[in-house]
N, C-alpha and C positions, 0 to 999 in steps of 0.2 A: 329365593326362587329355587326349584327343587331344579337340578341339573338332567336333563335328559342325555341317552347315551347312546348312540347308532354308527356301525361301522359300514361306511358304503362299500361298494365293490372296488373303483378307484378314488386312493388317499386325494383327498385337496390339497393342493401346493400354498394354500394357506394355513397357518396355524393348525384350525382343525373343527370342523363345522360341527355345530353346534346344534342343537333343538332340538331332535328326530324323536318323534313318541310313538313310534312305530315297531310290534315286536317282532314283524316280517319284516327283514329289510328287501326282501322280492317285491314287498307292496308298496315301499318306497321307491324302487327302481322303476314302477309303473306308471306313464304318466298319467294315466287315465286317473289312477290312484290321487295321484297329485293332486289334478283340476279339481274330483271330488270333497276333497280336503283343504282345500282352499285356506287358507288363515286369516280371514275376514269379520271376526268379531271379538272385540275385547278379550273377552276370556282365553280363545285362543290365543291370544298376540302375546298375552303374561305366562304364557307356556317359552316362548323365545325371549323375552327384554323384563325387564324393571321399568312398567311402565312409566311416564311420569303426568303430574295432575294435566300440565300443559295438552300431552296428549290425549289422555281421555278427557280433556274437554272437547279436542279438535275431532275425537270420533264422535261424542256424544253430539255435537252441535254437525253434524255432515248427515245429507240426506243423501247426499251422490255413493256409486259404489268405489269399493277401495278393497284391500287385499293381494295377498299374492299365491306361491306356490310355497307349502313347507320346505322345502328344496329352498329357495332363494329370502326368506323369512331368517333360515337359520343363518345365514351369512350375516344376518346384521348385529354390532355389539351390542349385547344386554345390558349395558350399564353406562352407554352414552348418547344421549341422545338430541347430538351433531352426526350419528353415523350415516356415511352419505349413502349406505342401501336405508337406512331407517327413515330417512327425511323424504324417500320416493316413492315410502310404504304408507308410511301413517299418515291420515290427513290431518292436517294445520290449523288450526282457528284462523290461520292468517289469508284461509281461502276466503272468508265469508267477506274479505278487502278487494276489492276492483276498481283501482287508478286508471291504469292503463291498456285493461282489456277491454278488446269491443264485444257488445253481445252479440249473439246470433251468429259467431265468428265464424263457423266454419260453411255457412250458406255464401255467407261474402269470400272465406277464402277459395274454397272449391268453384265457386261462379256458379253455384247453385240457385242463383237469381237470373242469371240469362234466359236472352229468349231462345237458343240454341233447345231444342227439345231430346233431354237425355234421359235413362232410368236412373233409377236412386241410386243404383250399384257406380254411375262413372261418374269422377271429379275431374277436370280438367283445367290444365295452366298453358297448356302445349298445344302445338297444331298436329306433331307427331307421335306426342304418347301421353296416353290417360293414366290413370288411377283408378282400378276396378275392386271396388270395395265390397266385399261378400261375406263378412260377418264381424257383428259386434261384441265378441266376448274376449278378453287377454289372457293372460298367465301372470298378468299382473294390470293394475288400474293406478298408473302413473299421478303421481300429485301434478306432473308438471303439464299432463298431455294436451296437446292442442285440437285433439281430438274429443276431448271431454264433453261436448255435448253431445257426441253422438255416444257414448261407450262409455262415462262415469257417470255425467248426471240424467245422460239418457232423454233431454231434453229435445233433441231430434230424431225424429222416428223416422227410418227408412224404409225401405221394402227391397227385402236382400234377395233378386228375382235373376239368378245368375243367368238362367238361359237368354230373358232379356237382356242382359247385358253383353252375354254374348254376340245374339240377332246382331245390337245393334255395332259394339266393334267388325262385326264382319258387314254390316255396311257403310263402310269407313274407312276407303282405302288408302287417305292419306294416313291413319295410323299405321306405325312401324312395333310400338313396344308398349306393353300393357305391364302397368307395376301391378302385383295381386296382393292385397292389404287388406285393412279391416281399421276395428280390432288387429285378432291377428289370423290369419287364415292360414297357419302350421297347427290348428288346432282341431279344423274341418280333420274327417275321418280318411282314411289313406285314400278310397275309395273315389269320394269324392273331389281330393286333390287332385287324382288323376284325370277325372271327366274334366277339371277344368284345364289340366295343361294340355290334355288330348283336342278337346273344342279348340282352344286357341291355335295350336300347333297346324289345324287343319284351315283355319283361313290366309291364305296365300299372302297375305301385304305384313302376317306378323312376321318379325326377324329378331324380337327377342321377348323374354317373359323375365320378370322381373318378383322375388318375393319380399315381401316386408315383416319381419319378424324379431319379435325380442324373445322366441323359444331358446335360441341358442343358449341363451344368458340365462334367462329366467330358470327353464324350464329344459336344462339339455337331454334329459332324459327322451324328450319326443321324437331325438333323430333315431328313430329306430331303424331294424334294417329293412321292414315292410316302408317305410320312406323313403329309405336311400334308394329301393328300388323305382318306386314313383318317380321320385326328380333323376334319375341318376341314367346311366347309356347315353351315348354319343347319340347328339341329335344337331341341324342345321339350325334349331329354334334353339338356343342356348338358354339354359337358366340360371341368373345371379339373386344372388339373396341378399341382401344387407340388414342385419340387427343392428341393437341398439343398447350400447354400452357405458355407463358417465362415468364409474370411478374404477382404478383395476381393483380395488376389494371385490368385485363383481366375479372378478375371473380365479376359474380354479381348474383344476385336473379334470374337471367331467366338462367343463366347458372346454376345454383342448380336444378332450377326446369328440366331443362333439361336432365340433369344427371340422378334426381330422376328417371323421366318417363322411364328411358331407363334400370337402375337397374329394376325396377317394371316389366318389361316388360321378365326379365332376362339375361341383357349384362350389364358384368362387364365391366366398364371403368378404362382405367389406362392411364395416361400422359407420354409422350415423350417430356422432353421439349430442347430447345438449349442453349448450354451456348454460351451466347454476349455480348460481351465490349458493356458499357454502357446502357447495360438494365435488365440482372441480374446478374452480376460478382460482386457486393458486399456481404457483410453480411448478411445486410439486406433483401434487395431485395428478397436473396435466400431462406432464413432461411421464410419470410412472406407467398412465394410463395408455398413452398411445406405445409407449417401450413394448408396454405388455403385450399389449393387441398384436402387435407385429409377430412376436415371440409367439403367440400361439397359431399365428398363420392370420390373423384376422387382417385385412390393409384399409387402415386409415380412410373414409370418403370423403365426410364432411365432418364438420362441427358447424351446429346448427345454434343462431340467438334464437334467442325464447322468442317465440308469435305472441301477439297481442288477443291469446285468448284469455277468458276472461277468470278470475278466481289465480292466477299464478304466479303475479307481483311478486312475493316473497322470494322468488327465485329469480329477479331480474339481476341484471349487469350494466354495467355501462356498456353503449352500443361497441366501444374501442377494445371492449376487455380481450373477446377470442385473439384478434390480430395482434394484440399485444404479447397474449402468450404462445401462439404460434411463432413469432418472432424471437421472443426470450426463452422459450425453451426448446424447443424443436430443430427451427432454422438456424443449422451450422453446429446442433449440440446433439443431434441423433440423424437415422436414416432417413434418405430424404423417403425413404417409402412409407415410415412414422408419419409424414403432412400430410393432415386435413385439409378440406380446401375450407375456410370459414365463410358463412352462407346467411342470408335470412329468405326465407321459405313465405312469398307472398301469392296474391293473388294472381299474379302476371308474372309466375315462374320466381326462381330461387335467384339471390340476389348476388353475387360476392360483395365480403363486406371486408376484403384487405386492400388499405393505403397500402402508397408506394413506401414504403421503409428507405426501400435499398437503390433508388435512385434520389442521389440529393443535389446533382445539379445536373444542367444542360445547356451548353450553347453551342451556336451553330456547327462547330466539329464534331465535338465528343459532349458524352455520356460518363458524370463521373459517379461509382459507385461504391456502397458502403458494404462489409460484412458484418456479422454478427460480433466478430473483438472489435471493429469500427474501423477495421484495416480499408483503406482505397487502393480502387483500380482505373481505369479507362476505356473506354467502348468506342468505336468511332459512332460519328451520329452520318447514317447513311441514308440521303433523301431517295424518295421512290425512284429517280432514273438511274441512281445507280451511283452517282458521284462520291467519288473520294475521300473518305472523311480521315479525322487520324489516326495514328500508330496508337494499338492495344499497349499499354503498358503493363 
């Protein structure tokens, strides 16, 4: 495979990225460049990896979309294909299997069957905040996404009519917080970012806006400063972004600097990532991935079990896997600001999915409890009037 050679503007704190067939590297820097370039068919893909027969069977047998950004393409090793950016890229033959998914999944998760009368743009699980979904295009098309009928296989057709969606949040005054998602809506024009955080900003019951994006990762190029300026200035409607990150091979120096610009500007970022057989369900994996997060500023949200949508078995876990490694590597072996809270994301809102560990007995005084070396302590056990219980040891 012929080596391609590109020097970005800042070094990657990994090894050293790979792929770039670009003899402007200003056209690389562009994201606009990027989306246009997409890396979405065979031919291209054997520009980055040694593909192998497994996978161009799995793109030949795929009618869904898939691809990503030559930017986050190049991250993945050419010559393994276990790497855990490769297995999020290419699609599987193992998609055309469905045990455990339901179809139609995302009508049933979003309550897109109720009689509640809403536009295509709102999903809802909450009494106080929706999910307003106004485009379906990414920066990349996830093997695992639980979104995939509307945004891979395109199976669900919407009507991405923001103004109504707007209308109707502002006749809604028990909502407080609107997530803005998709696809991924960091990819609408700056233009129109603004109109939507302006509309929202100006009906009186919003108190927070909320963005869903995996440009940070994918695609950091998009923080641009006609951006920072959009999301960025002190305002009473606050805006939080959360991307979407699974292994730290993910994360590099343009992903930092990305981050930076978008704190600077004042949006905290926090990470949503998934847990997946064979790209962070070990120790390691986990334990490097949320270290790193921290280290670039990003703060741990969730770790989310795979949804029961349909085509994505191959990356399932046992339902105990997250809590077990939140407990084995995290809890007592790094900052507690590194923990996730571990979740599954259903139809009647997000679930936590962590057993008590660290409480392993109780009776009527005390509370005895475990840490992570298996050292104990004592809690007293204190009933609601307040009474007495034991001495903390």
């Amino acid at each position: 495979m012929e080596k391609i050679q590109h020097q970005t503007k800042i070094k990657p704190s990994i090894e050293q990225i790979k792929g770039y067939n670009y003899i402007n590297s200003n056209d690389f820097e562009d994201w606009q460049y990027q989306m246009r370039n997409q890396v979405d068919t065979l031919e291209d893909l054997k520009k980055y990896i040694n593909v192998t027969t497994e996978e161009e069977e799995g793109i030949n047998n795929t009618t869904a979309k898939w691809g990503t950004t030559p930017y986050f393409a190049s991250l993945m090793d050419p010559d393994n294909p276990q790497c855990p950016i490769r297995k999020q890229i290419v699609p599987s033959k193992h998609e055309q299997e469905n045990r455990y998914g339901m179809e139609n999944y995302l009508v049933f998760k979003e309550n897109r069957a109720e009689d509640e009368d809403r536009p295509d743009t709102i999903a809802r699980q909450y009494e106080d905040r929706i999910a307003f979904t106004v485009v379906n295009k990414c920066g990349i098309y996830c093997r695992h996404c639980f979104r995939k009928e509307l945004v891979v296989d395109e199976s669900l057709q919407l009507r991405f009519d923001v103004d109504e969606g707007l209308e109707w949040i502002k006749n809604h005054p028990e909502l407080r917080e609107v997530l803005v998602t998709g696809g991924d809506p960091l990819l609408l024009p700056d233009e129109q970012i603004e109109y939507i955080i302006r509309r929202l900003r100006e009906i009186p019951h919003i108190e927070m806006i909320r963005f869903g994006s995996r440009l940070p990762i994918v695609l950091p190029h998009r923080i641009t400063s006609g951006l920072q300026k959009v999301l960025g200035r002190y305002h009473k409607v606050p805006i939080w972004l959360n991307t979407q990150c699974n292994h730290a091979s993910e994360i590099t120096e343009r992903t930092a600097q990305a981050v930076w610009d978008l704190l600077t500007c004042g949006i905290n970022v926090g990470n949503q990532a998934v847990l997946m057989k064979g790209i962070n369900d070990d120790k390691k994996s986990f334990q490097e991935l949320h270290q790193k997060l921290i280290n670039i500023r990003i703060r741990p949200y969730y770790v989310f079990y795979l949804e029961p949508a349909p085509g994505i078995d191959h990356f399932r876990t046992p339902v105990e896997k997250g809590a077990e490694l939140i407990r084995d590597t995290l809890r007592g072996h790094t900052s507690g600001l590194a923990q996730p809270m571990y979740v599954i994301a259903t139809n009647i809102g997000k679930i936590p999915l962590m057993p008590d560990y660290y409480i392993v007995d109780k009776d009527t005084e005390k509370y005895t409890l475990r840490n992570h070396r298996g050292e104990t302590t004592t809690l007293p056990n204190v009933s609601e009037d307040g009474a007495e219980g034991a001495i903390l040891h």
